[in-house]
C-alpha positions as CSV (number, residue, x, y, z in Angstrom):
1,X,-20.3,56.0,-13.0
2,X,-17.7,56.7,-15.9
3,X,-15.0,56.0,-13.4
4,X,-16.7,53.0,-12.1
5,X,-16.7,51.4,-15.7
6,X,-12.9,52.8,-16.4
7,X,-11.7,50.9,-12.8
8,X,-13.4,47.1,-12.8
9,X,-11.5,46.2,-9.7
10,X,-13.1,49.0,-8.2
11,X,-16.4,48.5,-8.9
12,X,-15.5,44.5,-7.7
13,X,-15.0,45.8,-4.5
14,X,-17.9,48.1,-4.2
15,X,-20.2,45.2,-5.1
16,X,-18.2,42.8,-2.6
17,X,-17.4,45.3,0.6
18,X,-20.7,44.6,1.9
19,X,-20.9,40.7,2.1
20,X,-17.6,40.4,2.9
21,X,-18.0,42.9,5.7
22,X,-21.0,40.7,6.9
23,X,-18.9,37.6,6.9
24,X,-16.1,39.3,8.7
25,X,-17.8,40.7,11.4
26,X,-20.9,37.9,11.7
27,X,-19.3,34.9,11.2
28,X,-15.2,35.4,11.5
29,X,-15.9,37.9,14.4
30,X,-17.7,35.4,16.2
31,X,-15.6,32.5,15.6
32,X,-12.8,35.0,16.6
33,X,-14.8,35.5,20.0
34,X,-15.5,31.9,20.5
35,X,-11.6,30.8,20.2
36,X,-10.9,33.8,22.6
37,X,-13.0,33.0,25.4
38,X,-12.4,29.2,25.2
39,X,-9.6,30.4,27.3
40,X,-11.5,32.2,29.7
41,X,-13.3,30.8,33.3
42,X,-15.8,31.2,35.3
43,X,-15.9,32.3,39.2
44,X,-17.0,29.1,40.8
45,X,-18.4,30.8,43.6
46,X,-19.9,33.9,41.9
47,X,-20.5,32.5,38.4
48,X,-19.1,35.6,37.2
49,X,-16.9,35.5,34.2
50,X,-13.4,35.6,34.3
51,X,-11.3,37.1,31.6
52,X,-7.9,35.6,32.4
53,X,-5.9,33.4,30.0
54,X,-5.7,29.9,31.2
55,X,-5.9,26.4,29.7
56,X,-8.1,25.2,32.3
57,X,-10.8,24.5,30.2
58,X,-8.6,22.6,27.5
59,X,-7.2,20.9,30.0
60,X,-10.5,19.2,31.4
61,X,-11.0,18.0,28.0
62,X,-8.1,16.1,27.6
63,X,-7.6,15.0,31.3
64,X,-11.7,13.6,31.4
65,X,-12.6,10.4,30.1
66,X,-16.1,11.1,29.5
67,X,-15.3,13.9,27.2
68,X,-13.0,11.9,24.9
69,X,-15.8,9.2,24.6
70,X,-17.8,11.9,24.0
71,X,-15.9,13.8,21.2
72,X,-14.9,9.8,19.4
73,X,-19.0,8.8,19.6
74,X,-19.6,12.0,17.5
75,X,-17.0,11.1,15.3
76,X,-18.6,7.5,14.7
77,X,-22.2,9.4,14.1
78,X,-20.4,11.8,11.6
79,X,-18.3,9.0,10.0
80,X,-21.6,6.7,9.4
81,X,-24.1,9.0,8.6
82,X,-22.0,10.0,5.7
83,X,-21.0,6.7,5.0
84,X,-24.6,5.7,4.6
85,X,-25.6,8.7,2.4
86,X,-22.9,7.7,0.0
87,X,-24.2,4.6,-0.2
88,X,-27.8,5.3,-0.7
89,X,-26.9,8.7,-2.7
90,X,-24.1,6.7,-5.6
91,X,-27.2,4.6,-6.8
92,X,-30.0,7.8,-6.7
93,X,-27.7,10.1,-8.6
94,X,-26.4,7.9,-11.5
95,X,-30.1,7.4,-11.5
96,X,-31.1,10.5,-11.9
97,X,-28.0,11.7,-14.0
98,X,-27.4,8.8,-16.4
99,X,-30.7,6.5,-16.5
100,X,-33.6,8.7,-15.9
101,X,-35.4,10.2,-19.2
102,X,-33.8,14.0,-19.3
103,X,-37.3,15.4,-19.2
104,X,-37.8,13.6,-15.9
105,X,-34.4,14.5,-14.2
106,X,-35.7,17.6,-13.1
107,X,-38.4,16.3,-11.5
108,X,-36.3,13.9,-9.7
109,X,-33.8,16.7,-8.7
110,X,-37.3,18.3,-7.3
111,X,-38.0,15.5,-5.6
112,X,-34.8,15.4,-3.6
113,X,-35.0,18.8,-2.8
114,X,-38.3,19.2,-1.6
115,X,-38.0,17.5,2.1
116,X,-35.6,20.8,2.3
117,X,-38.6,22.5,2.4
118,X,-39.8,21.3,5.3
119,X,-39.1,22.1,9.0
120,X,-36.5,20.3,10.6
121,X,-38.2,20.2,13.7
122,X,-41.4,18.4,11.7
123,X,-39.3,16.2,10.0
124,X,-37.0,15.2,13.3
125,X,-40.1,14.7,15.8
126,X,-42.1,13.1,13.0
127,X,-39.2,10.2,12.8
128,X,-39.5,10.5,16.9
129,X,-43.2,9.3,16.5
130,X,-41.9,6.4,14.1
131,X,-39.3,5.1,16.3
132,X,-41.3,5.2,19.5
133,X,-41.9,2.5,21.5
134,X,-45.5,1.2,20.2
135,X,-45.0,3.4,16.7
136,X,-45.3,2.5,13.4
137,X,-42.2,0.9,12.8
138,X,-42.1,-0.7,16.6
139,X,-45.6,-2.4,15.4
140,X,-44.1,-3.6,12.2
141,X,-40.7,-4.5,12.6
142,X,-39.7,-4.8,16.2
143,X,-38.6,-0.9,16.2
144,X,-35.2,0.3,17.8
145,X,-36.7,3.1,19.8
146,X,-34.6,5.7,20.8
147,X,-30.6,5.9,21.1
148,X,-27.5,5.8,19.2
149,X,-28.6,4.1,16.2
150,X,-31.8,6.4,15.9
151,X,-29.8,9.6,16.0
152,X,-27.8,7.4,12.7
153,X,-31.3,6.7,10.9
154,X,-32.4,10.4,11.5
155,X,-29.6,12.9,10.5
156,X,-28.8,10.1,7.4
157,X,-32.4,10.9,6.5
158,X,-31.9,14.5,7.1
159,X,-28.9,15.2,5.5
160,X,-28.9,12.8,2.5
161,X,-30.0,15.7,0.0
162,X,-26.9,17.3,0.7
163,X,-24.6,13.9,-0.4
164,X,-27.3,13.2,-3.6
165,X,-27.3,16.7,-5.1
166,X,-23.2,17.2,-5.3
167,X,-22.7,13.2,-6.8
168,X,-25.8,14.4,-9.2
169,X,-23.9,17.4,-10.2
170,X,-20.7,16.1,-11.0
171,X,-22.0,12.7,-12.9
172,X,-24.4,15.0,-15.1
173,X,-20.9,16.7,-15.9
174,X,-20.2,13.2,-17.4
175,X,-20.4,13.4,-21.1
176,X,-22.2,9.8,-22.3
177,X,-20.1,9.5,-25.2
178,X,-16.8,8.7,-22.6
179,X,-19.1,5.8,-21.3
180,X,-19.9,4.7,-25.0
181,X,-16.4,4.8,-25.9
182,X,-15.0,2.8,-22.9
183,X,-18.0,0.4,-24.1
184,X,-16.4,0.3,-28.0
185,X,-13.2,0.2,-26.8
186,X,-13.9,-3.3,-25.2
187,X,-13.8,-1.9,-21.8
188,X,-16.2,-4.2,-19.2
189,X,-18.6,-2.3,-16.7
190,X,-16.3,-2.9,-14.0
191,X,-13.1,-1.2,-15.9
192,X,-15.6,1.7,-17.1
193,X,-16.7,2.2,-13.5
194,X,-12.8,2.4,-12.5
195,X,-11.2,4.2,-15.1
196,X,-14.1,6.7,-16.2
197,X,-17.2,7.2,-13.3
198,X,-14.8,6.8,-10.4
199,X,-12.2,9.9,-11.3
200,X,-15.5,12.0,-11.3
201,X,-17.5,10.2,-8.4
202,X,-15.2,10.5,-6.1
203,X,-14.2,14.5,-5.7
204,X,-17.8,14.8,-5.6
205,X,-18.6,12.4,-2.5
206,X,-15.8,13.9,-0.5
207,X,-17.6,17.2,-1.9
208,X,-20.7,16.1,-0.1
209,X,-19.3,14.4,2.8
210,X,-18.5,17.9,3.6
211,X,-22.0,18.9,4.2
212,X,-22.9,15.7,6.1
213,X,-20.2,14.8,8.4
214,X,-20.2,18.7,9.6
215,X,-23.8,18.6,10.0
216,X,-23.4,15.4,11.7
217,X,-20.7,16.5,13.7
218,X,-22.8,19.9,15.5
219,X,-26.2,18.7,15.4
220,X,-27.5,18.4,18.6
221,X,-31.5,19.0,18.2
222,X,-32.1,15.3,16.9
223,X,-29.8,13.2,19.8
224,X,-32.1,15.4,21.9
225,X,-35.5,14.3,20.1
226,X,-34.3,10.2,19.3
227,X,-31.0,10.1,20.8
228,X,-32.3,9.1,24.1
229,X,-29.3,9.2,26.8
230,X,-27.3,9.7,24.2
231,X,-24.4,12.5,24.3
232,X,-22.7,13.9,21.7
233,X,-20.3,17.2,21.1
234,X,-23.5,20.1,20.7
235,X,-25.3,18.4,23.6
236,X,-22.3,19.0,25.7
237,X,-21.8,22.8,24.5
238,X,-25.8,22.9,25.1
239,X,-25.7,21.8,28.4
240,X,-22.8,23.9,29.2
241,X,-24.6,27.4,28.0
242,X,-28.1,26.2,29.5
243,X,-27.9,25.0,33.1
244,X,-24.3,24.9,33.6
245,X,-24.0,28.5,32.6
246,X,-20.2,27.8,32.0
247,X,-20.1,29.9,28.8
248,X,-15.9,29.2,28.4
249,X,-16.2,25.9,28.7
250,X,-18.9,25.4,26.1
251,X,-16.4,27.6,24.1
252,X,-13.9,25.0,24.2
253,X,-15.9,21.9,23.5
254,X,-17.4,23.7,20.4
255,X,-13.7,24.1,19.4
256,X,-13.7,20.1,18.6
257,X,-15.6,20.2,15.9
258,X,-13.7,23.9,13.9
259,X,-10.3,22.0,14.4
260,X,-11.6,18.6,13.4
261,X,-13.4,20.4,10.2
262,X,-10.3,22.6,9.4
263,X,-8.6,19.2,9.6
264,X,-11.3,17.4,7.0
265,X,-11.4,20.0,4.7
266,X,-7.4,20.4,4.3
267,X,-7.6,16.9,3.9
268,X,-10.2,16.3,1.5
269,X,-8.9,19.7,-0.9
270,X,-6.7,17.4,-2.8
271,X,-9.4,15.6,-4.1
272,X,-10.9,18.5,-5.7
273,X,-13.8,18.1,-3.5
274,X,-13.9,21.7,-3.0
275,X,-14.2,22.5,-6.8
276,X,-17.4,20.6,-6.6
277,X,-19.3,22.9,-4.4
């Protein structure tokens, strides 16, 4: 133990072998092993595997219409689900951060947080009941059943938590005497909002839009509960593992997303979006 305490960066990496081990081999192991055999094939006579390098599979993707409809309609669901959870989230947070009583802010932050609790499956099929044809919102409002623009409405409702809680975070980091100072210096709401929330709200949306438009991006359990004949990216690698059995080819659709999110997040890093997780 003495030698422990003498050597810090040992004892560092004694306490972090472990997890990073795990997230080697679990999670960078298995991305390693999806990458790989996106350049693999199947037999199509035996539907045995083939472990050959070939582009075949990449390929397909580019040369088939369907699958670049398919990979720029789950762009669009990403793009506007997070574009609606900003909107809805800018308003909740300087709510909850700047407005809202500080003994009741962590009731509100409660508040957000508790839908988490709940199963996504409850939570998806329980939106499936309200946008079906003779549901609640069908019987009030002329309801838009199942499709597209339910598989919007659901994951914006599913994920907005995940936009609210980072724009919280980094407005609650906003000290109130900036705001009252802007105020004495003369400054109008509109030049306060610019020069003072904006420099803060802003790292902290992109931070969010991280978790939405990924989430977005994979999901494929709701466009199979409300989505209707809807298709997006994860029903593709779904439908590829399940009855196609084409296990490389799944590979390579489910590489869309990885490059498109590797893309995203070198993007949004010079925000400072990733200092806000």
């Amino acid at each position: 133990m003495s030698f422990l305490h003498r050597h810090p960066g040992l004892r560092l990496a004694g306490l972090l072998s472990a997890p990073l081990l795990w997230l080697g081999v679990a999670y960078l192991g298995a991305l390693a092993v999806l990458l790989v055999s996106a350049f693999w094939s199947v037999n199509t006579f035996t539907g045995d595997l083939v472990q050959e390098f070939t582009l075949r599979n990449f390929r397909t993707l580019l040369a088939e219409e369907v699958y670049r409809n398919v990979t720029l309609r789950s762009l669009g669901v990403a793009v506007a689900v997070t574009v609606i959870c900003a909107v809805l989230a800018v308003p909740m947070a300087f709510y909850m951060a700047k407005v809202a009583a500080p003994r009741h802010r962590h009731w509100l932050v409660i508040a957000i947080l508790t839908p988490l609790w709940a199963s996504y499956l409850v939570k998806a099929y329980a939106w499936r009941v309200l946008l079906a044809n003779g549901g609640p919102l069908d019987s009030l409002f002329g309801g838009p059943g199942y499709g597209l623009f339910a598989t919007i409405v659901v994951l914006s409702y599913l994920w907005l938590p995940y936009m609210i809680l980072p724009v919280y975070a980094g407005l609650e980091r906003l000290p109130d005497s900036m705001l009252e100072a802007s105020g004495d210096l003369g400054a109008r709401p509109g030049r306060t909002f610019r020069a003072v929330v904006l420099p803060i709200l802003v790292p902290s949306v992109f931070a969010g839009s991280i978790f939405t438009f990924s989430l977005s991006l994979g999901d494929y359990i709701t466009v199979q509960i409300v989505g209707g004949k809807t298709q997006l990216i994860g029903n593709l690698v779904y439908a590829n593992i399940g009855a196609a059995g084409n296990l490389p080819f799944a590979a390579a659709i489910a590489t869309i997303p990885v490059l498109v999110m590797v893309i995203y997040l070198v993007a949004v890093r010079r925000s400072g979006a990733l200092e806000e997780l």
